[in-house]
C-alpha positions as CSV (number, residue, x, y, z in Angstrom):
1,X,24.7,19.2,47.4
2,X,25.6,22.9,47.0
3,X,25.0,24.7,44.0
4,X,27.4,27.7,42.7
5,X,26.2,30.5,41.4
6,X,28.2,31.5,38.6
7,X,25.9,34.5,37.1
8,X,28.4,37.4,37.1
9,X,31.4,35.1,35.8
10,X,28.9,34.1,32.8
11,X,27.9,37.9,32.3
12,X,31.5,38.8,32.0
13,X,31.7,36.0,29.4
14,X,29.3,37.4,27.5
15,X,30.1,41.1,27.4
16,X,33.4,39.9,26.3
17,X,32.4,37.9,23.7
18,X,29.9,40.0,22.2
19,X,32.8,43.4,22.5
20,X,35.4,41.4,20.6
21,X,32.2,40.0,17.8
22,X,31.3,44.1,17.6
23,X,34.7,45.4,16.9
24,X,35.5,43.0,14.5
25,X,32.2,43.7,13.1
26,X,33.3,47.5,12.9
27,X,36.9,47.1,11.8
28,X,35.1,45.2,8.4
29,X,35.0,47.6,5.3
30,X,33.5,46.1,2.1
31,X,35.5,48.7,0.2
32,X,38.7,47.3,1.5
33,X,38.1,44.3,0.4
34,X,36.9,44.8,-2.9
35,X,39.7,43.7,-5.6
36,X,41.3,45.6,-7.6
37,X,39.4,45.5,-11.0
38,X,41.0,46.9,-14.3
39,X,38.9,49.6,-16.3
40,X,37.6,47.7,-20.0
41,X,39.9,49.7,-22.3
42,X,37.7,50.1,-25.9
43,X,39.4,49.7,-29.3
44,X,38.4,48.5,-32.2
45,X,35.2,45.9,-33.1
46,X,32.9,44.3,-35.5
47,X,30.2,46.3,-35.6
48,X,28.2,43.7,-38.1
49,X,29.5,40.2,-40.2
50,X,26.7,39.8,-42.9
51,X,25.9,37.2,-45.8
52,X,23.0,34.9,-47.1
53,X,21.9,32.1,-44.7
54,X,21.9,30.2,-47.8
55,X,24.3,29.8,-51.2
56,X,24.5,27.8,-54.1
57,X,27.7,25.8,-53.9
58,X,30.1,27.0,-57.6
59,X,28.6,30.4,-56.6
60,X,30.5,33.5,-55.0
61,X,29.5,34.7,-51.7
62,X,29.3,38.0,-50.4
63,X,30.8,38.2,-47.1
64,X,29.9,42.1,-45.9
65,X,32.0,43.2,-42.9
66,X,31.5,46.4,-40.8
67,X,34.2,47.6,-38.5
68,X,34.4,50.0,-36.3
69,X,37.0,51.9,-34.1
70,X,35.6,53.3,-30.3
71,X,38.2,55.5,-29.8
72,X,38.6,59.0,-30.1
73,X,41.9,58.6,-31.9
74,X,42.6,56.7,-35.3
75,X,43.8,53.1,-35.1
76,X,45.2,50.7,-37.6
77,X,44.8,47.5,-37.1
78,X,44.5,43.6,-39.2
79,X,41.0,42.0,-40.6
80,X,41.0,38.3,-40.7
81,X,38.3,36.7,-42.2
82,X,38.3,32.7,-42.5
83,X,36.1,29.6,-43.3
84,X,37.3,27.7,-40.1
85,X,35.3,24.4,-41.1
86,X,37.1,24.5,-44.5
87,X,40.5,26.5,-43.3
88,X,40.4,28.7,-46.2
89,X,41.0,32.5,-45.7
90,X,39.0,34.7,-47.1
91,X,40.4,38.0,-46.8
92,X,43.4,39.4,-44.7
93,X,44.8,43.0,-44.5
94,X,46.0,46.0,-42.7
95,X,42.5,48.8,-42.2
96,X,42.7,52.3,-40.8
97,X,39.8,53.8,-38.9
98,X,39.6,57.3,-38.0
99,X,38.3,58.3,-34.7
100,X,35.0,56.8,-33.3
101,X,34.4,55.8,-37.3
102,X,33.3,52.8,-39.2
103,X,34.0,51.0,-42.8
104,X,32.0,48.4,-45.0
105,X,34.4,45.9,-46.3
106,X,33.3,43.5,-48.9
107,X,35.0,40.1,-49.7
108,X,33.8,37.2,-52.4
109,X,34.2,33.5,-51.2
110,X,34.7,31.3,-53.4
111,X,32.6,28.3,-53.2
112,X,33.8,26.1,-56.0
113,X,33.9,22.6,-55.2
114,X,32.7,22.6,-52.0
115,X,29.9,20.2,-50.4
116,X,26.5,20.3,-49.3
117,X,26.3,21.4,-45.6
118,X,27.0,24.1,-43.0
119,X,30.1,26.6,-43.0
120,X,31.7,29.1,-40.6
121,X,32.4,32.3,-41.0
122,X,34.4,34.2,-39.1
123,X,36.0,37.5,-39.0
124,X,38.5,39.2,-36.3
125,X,40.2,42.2,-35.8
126,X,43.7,42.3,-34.0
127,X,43.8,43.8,-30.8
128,X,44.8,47.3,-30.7
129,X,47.2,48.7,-27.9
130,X,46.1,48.6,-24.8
131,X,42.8,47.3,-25.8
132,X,41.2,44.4,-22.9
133,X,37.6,44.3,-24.2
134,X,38.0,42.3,-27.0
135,X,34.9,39.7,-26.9
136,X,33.9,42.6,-29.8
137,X,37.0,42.0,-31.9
138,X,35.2,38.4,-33.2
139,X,31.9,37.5,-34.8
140,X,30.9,34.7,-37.1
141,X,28.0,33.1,-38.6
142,X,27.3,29.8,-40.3
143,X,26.0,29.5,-44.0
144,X,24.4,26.8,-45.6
145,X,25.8,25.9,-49.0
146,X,23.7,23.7,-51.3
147,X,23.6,22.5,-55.2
């Protein structure tokens, strides 16, 4: 039985192989493929949503809103501010921010008739042109009415 000797054949195998892993291994840019990702484009936000944990139910509630605008330029945009568990709104309207300013805005809900438990507050601002970051354009809290 005669046995071949196929060392250069497996050599020339292996140079190959290993030339074709390395240039594909050098043709392979990470910054080529990264994706294309969109620059976050500021507006305007909630800077704070305040009022009592607790209320007494008949009672009016101080809802205490802080807005703010993170642009250089002055904005206009809409305040919406709702009891979602109830589907009352609370306040609505049209608010003017100067450049990279805030404003305190103030609203009274009404708690007449309403039962003992937990209620949502929420306030949001309407996106302003060109704005993407807008997970800062919402914020609410709960409050706990009781007799």
């Amino acid at each position: 039985m005669k046995i071949k000797h196929y060392t250069k054949s497996w050599k020339s195998i292996l140079v190959i192989f290993f030339g074709i892993f390395l240039s594909s291994m050098l043709s392979f840019c990470p910054a080529a493929e990264k994706k294309k990702v969109e620059p976050e484009v500021h507006g305007v936000m909630i800077v704070s949503l305040d009022a009592p944990l607790r209320a007494t139910i008949g009672r009016k509630v101080n809802i205490e809103i802080t807005i703010g605008n993170e642009r250089a330029t002055k904005v206009t945009t809409i305040l919406t501010v709702t009891c979602p568990t109830t589907k009352q709104q609370i306040g609505r309207e049209a608010k003017t921010l100067d450049g990279l300013a805030s404003q305190k805005i103030v609203y009274g809900w009404d708690t007449k008739g309403m039962k003992e438990g937990s209620y949502v507050i929420r306030a949001e601002l309407e996106k302003v042109p060109d704005e993407t970051d807008v997970e800062d354009n919402v914020r609410q809290i709960e409050i706990f009415l009781q007799p």
